[in-house]
Every structure is written in structure tokens, then in C-alpha cells.
C-alpha positions in Angstrom: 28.6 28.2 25.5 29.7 30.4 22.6 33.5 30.3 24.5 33.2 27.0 23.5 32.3 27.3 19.9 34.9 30.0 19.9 37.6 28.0 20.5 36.4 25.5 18.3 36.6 27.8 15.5 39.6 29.1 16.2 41.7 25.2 16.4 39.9 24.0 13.8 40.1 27.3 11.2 37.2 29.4 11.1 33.0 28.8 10.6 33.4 26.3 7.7 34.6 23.7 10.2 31.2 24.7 12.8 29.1 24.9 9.3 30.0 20.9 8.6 29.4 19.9 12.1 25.7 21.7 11.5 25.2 20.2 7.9 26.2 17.2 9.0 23.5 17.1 11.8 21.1 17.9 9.6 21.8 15.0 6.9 21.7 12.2 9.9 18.6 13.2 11.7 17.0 13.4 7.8 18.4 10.4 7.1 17.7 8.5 10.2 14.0 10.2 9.9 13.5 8.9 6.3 14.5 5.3 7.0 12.1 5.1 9.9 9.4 6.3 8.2 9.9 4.1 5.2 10.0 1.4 7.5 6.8 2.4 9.1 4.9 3.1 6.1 5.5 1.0 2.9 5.4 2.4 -0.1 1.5 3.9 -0.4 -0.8 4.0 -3.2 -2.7 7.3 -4.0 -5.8 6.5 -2.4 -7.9 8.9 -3.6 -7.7 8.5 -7.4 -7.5 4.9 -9.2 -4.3 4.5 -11.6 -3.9 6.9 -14.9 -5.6 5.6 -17.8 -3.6 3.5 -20.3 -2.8 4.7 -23.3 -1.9 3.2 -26.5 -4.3 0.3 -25.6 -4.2 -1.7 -28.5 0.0 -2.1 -28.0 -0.5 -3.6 -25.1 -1.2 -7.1 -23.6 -3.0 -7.6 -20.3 -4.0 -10.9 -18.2 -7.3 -11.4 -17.6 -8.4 -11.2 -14.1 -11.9 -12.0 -15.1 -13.5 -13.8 -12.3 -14.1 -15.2 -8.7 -11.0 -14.7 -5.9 -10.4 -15.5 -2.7 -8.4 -12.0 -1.4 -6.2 -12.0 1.8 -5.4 -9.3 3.5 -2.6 -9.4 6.2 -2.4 -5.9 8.2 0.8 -5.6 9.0 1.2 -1.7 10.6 -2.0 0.4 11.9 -2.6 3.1 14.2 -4.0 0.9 16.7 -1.7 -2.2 17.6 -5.1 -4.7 18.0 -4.6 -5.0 14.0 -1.3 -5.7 13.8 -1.0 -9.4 12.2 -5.1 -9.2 11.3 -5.8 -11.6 9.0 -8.9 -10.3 6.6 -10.6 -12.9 3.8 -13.0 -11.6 1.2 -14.7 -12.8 -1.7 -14.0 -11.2 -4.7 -15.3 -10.4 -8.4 -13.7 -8.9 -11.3 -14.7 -7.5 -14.3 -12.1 -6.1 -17.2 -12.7 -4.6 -20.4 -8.8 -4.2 -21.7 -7.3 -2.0 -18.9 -10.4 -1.2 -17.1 -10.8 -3.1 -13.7 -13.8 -3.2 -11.7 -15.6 -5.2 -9.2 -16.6 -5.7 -5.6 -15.4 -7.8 -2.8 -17.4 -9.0 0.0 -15.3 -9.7 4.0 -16.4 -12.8 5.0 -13.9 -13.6 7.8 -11.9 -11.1 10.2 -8.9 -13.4 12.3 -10.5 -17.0 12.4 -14.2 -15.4 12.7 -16.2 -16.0 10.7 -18.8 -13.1 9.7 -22.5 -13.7 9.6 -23.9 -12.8 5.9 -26.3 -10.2 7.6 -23.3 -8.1 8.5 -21.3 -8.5 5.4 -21.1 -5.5 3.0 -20.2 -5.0 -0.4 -17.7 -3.0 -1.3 -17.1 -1.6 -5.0 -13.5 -1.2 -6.8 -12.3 0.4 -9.4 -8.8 0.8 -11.1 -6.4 0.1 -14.1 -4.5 -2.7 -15.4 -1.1 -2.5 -17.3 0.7 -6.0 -18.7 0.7 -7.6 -15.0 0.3 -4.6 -12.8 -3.3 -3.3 -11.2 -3.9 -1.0 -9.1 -7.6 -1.0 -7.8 -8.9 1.8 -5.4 -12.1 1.5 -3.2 -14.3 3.2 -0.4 -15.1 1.9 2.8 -18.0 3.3 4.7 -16.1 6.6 3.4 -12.7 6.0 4.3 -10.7 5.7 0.9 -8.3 2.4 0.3 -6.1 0.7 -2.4 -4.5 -2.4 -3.4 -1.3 -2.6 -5.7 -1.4 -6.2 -7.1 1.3 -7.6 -9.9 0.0 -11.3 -11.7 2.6 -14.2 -10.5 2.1 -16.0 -13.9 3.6 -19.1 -11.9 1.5 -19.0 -9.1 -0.9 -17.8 -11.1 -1.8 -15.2 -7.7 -2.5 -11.5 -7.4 0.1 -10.4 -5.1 1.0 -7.1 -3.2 -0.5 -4.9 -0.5 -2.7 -2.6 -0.1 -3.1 0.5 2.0 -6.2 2.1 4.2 -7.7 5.0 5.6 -9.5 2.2 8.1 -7.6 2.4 11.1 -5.0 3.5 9.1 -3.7 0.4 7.9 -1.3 -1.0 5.5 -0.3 -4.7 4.8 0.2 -8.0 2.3 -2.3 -8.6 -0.3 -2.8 -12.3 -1.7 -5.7 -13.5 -4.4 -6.5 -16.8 -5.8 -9.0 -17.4 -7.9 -11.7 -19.4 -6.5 -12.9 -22.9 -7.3 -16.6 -22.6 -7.7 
């Protein structure tokens, strides 16, 4: 095998011509590595800490996302296929005090099942709000999630994803406030 090489070095004019075929290697397989991976895996929240307090607070202006929501959550990669496309509906409340975000949301229905109010549990958030932006973290029976939400003035919708350590999951998040 180094014959071959050899020769190849000697057409082509020395090492720097074998060094670009290796470099060159190198930059695809990262490349190609990169791309799947980002394809795979959205763009992830930290998940173990809620967003960096805000300074400056009196500068700034926030929306109020005061209130009931309806939250949808559409898996849309897991480690375990049976998710994929899982449709998740909870209730949720918010409280903000400038950009402090907290609040709870409760899973009422899983696919087009509906879940009895004996097994529904509360779960707490916490996070930050900047202008339009949130980013709220949670736990989960232990396991550490996040949602990344930006305030469609128009739609007047929380809208983004959200990532978690539940099966690994990471999809669409939609909220409306409720009509109650």
C-alpha cells in the first residue's frame, strides 16, 4: 500500500499533495457529521439552568404573559420512535414580575387521549423574559426540560420548541391563551 502512496507523491510533487487529500477528508466527514447532527438535534436550550438574569430592567419593555394557556407540544425527534409526531396538550399558568417568569403547567391529553385528573401532575417552571423572548426551564419527575418561546404579537401565540431529558425529546412549542 505505501508503493502506492509513493507514487502518488512522487507524480503529484511531494507530501503536501497526500497532506490535502488527508485535510480534505477530515473537513467532509466533519462537515457531513455536523449537518447531520444539527439535523438531528435542533438547536437545545441549557436545560439545567433557566436564562441569565436581565439587566438594566427598567430600559426594557416586556409583554405580559400573565395568565391561562393552552400549550402544545409536538415531539418531533426522540430516542424512541413511538414519540415521534406525539402530540402533548397542557394547561398552563403564568406569573411575571418584569423579567421573572414562573408558573406550572398541568398534561391533560397525550395523542387524542385524554388523561384522567387522578393521574395528572403538576409541573413547576421557572425562567426569564427579555422584549418577546422567554425561555422557561422545568423538572419532570427529575429529568430536566426547557421551552424557548418568542411572543407573535400578531397571533398573539407563544411560539418555539422545547427540548427534554424525557425520552430524550425535542419538538414544536405552541400557547394560546385560554378562554375561561
Amino acid at each position: 500500500m505505501w508503493s502506492f502512496f509513493s507514487k502518488i507523491i512522487d507524480k503529484q510533487g511531494g507530501i503536501s499533495f497526500l497532506l490535502g487529500i488527508v485535510l480534505g477528508v477530515l473537513a467532509t466527514l466533519i462537515f457531513v457529521q455536523t449537518d447531520y447532527y444539527s439535523r438531528l438535534f435542533p438547536k437545545k436550550v441549557n436545560i439545567e439552568t433557566s436564562a441569565p438574569p436581565v439587566t438594566n430592567e427598567n430600559a426594557m419593555s416586556f409583554v405580559d404573559l400573565t395568565g391561562a394557556w393552552i400549550l402544545v407540544n409536538t415531539v418531533e425527534g426522540a430516542n424512541d420512535s413511538k414519540y415521534d409526531n406525539l402530540i402533548l396538550k397542557f394547561k398552563m399558568y403564568l406569573r411575571q414580575d418584569k423579567s421573572n417568569l414562573k408558573g406550572t403547567i398541568v398534561k391533560f391529553m397525550e395523542g387524542n387521549d385524554s388523561i384522567p385528573e387522578s393521574r395528572q401532575t403538576t409541573i413547576d417552571l421557572k425562567g426569564q423574559i427579555e422584549g418577546y423572548s422567554a425561555i422557561v426551564s422545568y423538572k419532570e419527575k427529575g429529568k430536566a426540560g426547557a421551552f424557548e418561546w418568542t411572543y407573535n404579537e400578531k397571533s398573539k401565540k407563544l411560539e418555539g420548541y422545547f427540548t427534554s431529558e424525557v425520552a430524550v425529546s425535542t419538538g414544536t412549542s405552541v400557547a394560546h391563551r385560554r378562554k375561561d
